[in-house]
C-alpha positions in Angstrom: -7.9 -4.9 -27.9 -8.4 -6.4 -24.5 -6.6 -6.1 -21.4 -6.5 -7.1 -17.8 -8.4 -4.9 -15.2 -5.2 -4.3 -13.2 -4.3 -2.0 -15.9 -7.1 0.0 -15.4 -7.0 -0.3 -11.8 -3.1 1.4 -11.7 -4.2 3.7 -14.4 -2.6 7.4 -13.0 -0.9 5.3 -10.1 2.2 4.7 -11.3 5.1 7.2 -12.7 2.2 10.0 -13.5 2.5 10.3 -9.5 5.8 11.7 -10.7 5.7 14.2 -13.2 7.1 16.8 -11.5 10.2 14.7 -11.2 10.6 13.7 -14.6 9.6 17.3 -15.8 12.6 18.8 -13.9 14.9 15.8 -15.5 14.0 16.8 -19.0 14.6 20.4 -17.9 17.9 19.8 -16.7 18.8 17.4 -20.0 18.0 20.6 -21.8 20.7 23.0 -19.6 18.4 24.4 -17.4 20.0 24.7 -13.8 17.8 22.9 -11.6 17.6 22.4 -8.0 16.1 18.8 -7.5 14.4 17.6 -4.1 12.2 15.5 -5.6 13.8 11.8 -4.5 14.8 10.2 -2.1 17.9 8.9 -3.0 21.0 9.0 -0.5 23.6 11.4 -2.0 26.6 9.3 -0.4 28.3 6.1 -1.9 27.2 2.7 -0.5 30.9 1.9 1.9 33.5 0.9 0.0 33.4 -2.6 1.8 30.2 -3.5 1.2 31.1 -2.5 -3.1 34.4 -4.8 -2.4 32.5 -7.5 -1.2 30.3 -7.6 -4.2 32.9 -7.4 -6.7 34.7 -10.3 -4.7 31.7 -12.7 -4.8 31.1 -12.0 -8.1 34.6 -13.2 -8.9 34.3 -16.0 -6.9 31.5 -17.1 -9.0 28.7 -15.9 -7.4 26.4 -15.2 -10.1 24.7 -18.3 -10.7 20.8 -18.3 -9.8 19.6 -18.8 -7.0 16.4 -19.8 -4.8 13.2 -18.7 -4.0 13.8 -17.7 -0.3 17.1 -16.6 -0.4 20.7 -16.9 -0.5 21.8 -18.8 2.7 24.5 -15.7 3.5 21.8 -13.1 3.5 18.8 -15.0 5.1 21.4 -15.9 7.8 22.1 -12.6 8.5 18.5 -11.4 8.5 17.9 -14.0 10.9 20.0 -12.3 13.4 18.9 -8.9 12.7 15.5 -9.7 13.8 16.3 -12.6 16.2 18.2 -9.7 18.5 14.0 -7.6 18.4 12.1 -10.6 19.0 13.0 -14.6 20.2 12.1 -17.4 18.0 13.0 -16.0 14.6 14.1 -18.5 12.1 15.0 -18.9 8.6 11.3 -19.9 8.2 10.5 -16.6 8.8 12.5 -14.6 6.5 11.9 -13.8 2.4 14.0 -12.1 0.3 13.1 -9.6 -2.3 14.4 -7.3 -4.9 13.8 -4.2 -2.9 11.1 -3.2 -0.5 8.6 -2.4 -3.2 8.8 -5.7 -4.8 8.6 -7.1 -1.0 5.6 -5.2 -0.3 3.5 -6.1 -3.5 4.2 -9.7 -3.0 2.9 -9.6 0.5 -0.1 -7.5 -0.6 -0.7 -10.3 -3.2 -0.5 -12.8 -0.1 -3.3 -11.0 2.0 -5.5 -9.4 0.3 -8.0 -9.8 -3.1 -10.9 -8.6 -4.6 -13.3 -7.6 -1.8 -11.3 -6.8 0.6 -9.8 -3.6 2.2 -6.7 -2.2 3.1 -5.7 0.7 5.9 -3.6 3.0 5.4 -2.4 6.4 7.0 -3.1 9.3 4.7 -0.7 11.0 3.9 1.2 7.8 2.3 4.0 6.5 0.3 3.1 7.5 -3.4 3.2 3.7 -4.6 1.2 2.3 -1.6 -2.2 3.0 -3.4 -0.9 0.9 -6.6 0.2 -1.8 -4.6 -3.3 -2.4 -2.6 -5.3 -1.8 -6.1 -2.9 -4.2 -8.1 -4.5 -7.1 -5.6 -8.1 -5.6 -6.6 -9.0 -4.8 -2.9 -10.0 -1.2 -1.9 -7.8 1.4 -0.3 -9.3 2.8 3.0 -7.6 5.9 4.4 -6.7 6.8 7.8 -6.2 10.3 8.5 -3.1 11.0 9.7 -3.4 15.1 11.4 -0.9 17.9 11.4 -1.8 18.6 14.8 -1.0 14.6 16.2 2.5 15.1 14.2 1.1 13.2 11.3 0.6 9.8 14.2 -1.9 7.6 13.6 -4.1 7.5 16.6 -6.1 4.3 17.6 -9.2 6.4 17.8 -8.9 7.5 14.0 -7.8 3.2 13.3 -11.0 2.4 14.6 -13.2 4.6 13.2 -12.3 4.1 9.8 -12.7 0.1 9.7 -14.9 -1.7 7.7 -16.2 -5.2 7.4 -14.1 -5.6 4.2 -10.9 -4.8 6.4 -8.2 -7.3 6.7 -4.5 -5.8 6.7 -3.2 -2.1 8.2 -0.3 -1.1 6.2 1.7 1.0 8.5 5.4 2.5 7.7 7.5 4.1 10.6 9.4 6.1 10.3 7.2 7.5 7.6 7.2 8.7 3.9 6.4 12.0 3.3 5.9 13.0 6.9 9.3 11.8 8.9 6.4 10.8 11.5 8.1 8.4 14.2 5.7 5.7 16.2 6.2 5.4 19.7 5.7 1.8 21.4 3.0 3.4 23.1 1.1 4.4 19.9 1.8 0.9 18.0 0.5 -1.2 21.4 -2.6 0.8 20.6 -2.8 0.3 17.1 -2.1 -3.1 17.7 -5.0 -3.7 20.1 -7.2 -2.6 17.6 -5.7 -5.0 15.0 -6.0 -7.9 17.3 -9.6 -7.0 18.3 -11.0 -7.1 14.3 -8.2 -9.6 13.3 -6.0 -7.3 11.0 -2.6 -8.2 10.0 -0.4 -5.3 9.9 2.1 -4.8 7.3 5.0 -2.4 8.1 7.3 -0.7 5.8 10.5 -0.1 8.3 12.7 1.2 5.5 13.9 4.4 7.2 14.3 2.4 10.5 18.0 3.5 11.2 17.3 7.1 9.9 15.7 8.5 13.1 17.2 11.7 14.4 16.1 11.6 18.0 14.1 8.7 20.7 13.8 5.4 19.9 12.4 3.2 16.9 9.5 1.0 17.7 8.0 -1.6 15.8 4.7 -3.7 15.5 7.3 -6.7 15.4 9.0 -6.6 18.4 5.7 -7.0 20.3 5.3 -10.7 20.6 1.4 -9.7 21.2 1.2 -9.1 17.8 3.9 -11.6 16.4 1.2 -13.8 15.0 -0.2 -10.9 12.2 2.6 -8.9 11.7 4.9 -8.8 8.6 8.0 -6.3 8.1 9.4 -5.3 5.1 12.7 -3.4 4.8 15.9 -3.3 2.6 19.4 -1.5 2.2 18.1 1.0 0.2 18.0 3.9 2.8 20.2 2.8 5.3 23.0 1.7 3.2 22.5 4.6 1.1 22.7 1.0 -1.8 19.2 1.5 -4.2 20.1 0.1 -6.8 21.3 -2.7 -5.4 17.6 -3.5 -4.9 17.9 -5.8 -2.0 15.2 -6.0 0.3 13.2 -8.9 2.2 9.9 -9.7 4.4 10.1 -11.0 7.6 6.9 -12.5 9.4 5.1 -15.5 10.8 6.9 -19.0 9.3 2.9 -20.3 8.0 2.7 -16.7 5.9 6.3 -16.6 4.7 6.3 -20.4 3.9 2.4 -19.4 1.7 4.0 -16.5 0.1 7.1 -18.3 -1.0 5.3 -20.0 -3.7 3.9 -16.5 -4.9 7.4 -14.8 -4.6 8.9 -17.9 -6.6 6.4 -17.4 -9.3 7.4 -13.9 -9.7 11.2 -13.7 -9.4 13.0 -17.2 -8.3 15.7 -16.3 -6.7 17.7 -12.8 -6.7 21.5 -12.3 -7.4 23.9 -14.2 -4.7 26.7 -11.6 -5.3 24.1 -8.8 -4.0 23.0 -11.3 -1.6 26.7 -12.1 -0.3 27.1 -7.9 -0.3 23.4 -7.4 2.1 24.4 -10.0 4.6 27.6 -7.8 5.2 25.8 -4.6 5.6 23.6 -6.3 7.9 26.9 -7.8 9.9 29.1 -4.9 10.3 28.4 -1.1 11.5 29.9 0.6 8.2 28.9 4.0 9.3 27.0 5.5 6.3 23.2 5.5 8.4 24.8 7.1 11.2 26.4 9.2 9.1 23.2 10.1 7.3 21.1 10.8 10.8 23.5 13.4 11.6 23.6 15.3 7.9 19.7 14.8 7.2 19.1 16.0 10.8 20.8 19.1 10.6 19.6 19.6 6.7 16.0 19.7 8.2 16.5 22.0 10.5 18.4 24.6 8.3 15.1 23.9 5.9 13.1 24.3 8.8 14.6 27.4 10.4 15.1 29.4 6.5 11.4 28.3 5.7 10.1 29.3 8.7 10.6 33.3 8.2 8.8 33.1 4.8 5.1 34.6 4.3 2.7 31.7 4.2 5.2 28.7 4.8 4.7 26.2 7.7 7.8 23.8 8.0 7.0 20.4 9.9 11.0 19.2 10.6 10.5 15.3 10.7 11.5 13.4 13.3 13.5 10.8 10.9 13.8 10.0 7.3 15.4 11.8 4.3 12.3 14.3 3.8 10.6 18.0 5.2 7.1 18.6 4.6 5.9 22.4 4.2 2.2 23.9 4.9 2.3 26.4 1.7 -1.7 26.6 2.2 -0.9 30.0 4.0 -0.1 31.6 0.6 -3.1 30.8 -1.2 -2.1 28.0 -3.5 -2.4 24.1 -3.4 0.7 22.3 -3.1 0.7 21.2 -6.9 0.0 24.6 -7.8 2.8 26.0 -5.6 5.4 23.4 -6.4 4.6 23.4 -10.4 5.0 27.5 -10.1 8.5 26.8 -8.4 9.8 24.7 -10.8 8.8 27.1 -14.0 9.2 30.0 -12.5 12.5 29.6 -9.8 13.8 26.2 -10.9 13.9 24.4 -7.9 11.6 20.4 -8.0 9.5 19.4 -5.3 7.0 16.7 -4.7 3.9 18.1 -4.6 1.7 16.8 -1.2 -1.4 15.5 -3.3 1.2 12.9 -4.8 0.7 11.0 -1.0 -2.9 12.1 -0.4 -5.8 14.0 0.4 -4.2 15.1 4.2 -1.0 16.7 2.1 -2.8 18.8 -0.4 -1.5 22.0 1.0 1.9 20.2 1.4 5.5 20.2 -0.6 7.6 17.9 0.0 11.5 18.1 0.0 14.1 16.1 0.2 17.3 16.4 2.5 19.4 14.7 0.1 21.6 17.7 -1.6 24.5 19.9 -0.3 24.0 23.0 2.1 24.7 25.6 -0.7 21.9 24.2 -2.4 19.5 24.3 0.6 20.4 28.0 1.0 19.5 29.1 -2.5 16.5 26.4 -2.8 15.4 28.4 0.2 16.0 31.5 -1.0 14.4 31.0 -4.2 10.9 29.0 -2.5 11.0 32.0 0.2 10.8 34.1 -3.1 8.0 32.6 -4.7 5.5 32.4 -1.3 6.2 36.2 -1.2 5.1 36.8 -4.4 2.3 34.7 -3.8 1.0 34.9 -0.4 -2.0 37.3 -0.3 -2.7 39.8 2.8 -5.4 37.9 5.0 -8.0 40.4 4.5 -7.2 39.9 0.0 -8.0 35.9 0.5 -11.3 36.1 1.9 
């Protein structure tokens, strides 16, 4: 039989990226005790107010469908949010969306096809390659170096532009890396957009999960207000995933373009989850603030544990819900090192080559479970580098 080329063009791109994951979820199903830091999923309850409010609208009959923009309520709301970072911001400029994934394939869809090229920082967000190949245009990576803190330097932009180039994906704070932009460093970026006519596409998702300084954005730079679109949701900072509630926000032409492509695909999302985003956007609940402070100190008590093993290299993060670790010093790839800790000590972590060439060495680990477990997770991935970490003079 016959099928579409996407489907060989997301072949391995999808939940394969994942194995690891799903491998420690079938362990667990079979009574294996198993640390998981595989996700990043919050491990508090969305506020009880924002729950209230949807169970309320969905009583008050607010589960009819709905349009292809967005429910008045949350649109409203978003229109604010970003009204307060830049002047001029309208309903025309907002979209609504199932999540941030969703949000971010349909813009992809908008911008870029066959022939063209996308930027991107390597390491990246393990479905950002799927989402630039589903359009048919061609990933092109951007280094992203331990030694800048994993920021993406103009220089390194520039040098890796083609032709074919037409959008920068950026996302800061950033997924696997907990990299934070400065204004500095996106003014930069941004020069080098507007000098080969890139739009740039950033993922904000972990925008009120920074631990320390101040978040910066592409779209508060009205420099760059003509080619920049943001996508974001609740997911992370309402600690509310499976609400799946997310939007883009970005010039009125583009969002009024894309509307057509978004209709096409969903028509509308669900008004009670609508009515329950535009509260969370309205009122300080608490749980992101909440959430800085516990991820925060969870990184550092990774950081400082990790630190004292043979041939780990913590990098704490300057936001997000993740720490990456350098196990190149004991001899194994990261997928060899976190496959080895899941078989042999029980403990799941993302392996780095699941976000690209630049993270080979890496592991990744959530911040999302308890202290205790930190401790032992610690104790047991200490364990393992010591049995694997060679003397210097053994690896040559």
């Amino acid at each position: 039989m016959r099928y579409a080329s996407i489907t060989d063009r997301l072949a391995n791109l999808g939940s394969e990226k994942w194995a690891i994951h799903a491998a420690a979820r079938r362990m667990a199903a079979e009574g294996r005790p198993i640390i998981e830091l595989t996700i990043g999923e919050p491990d508090v309850p969305p506020d009880a107010t924002l729950l209230a409010e949807a169970v309320r609208s969905m009583h008050a009959g607010r589960y009819r469908y709905s349009n292809g923009r967005g429910e008045p309520s949350v649109v409203d709301a978003l229109v604010r949010k970003y009204a307060g970072r830049r002047a001029g911001v309208t309903a025309e400029n907002v979209l609504c969306f199932p999540g941030t994934q969703t949000a971010l394939f349909a813009v992809m869809l908008g911008l870029v096809e066959a022939g063209d090229a996308v930027l991107v920082g390597d390491p990246l967000y393990a479905t950002y390659e799927g989402v630039i190949r589903a359009t048919g245009a061609e990933r092109i990576a951007v280094p992203l170096r331990p030694e800048n803190g994993f920021h993406m330097q103009a220089a390194d932009l520039e040098a890796a532009i083609t032709p074919q180039c037409r959008v920068l994906l950026l996302n800061t704070p950033h997924n696997p890396t907990g990299a934070v932009l400065t204004a500095e460093e996106i003014a930069a970026l941004g020069a080098v957009c507007r000098k080969h006519d890139l739009w740039i596409v950033c993922d904000e998702v972990y925008e009120q999960l920074v631990f320390g300084g101040t978040f910066a954005s592409p779209f508060d730079d009205p420099a760059l207000a003509e080619r920049t679109v943001v996508v974001s949701s609740i997911s992370k900072s309402h600690a509310a995933p499976g609400f799946r509630s997310g939007w883009a926000v970005g010039p009125a032409e583009f969002c009024t373009r894309l509307l057509s492509v978004s209709e096409t695909m969903l028509f509308g999302g669900q008004p009670f989850i609508a009515d329950m985003t535009a509260l969370a956007l309205d009122t300080q609940v608490g749980t992101a603030a909440a959430m800085r402070e516990s991820y925060g100190a969870r990184a550092a008590r990774f950081a400082a544990a990790l630190s004292r093993a043979p041939g780990l290299a913590p990098l704490p993060p300057e936001a997000g819900m993740f720490i990456l670790v350098d196990v190149s010093g004991t001899g194994m790839s990261g997928e060899d090192f976190a496959w080895a800790l899941l078989n042999e000590e029980g403990v799941a972590v993302m392996p780095g080559s699941s976000f690209g060439e630049e993270a080979e060495g890496f592991i990744r680990l959530s911040l999302t479970v308890p202290d205790a477990h930190i401790d032992e997770a610690c104790r047991r991935i200490a364990a393992l580098a010591a049995r694997s970490t060679l003397p210097k003079e053994r690896r040559a």
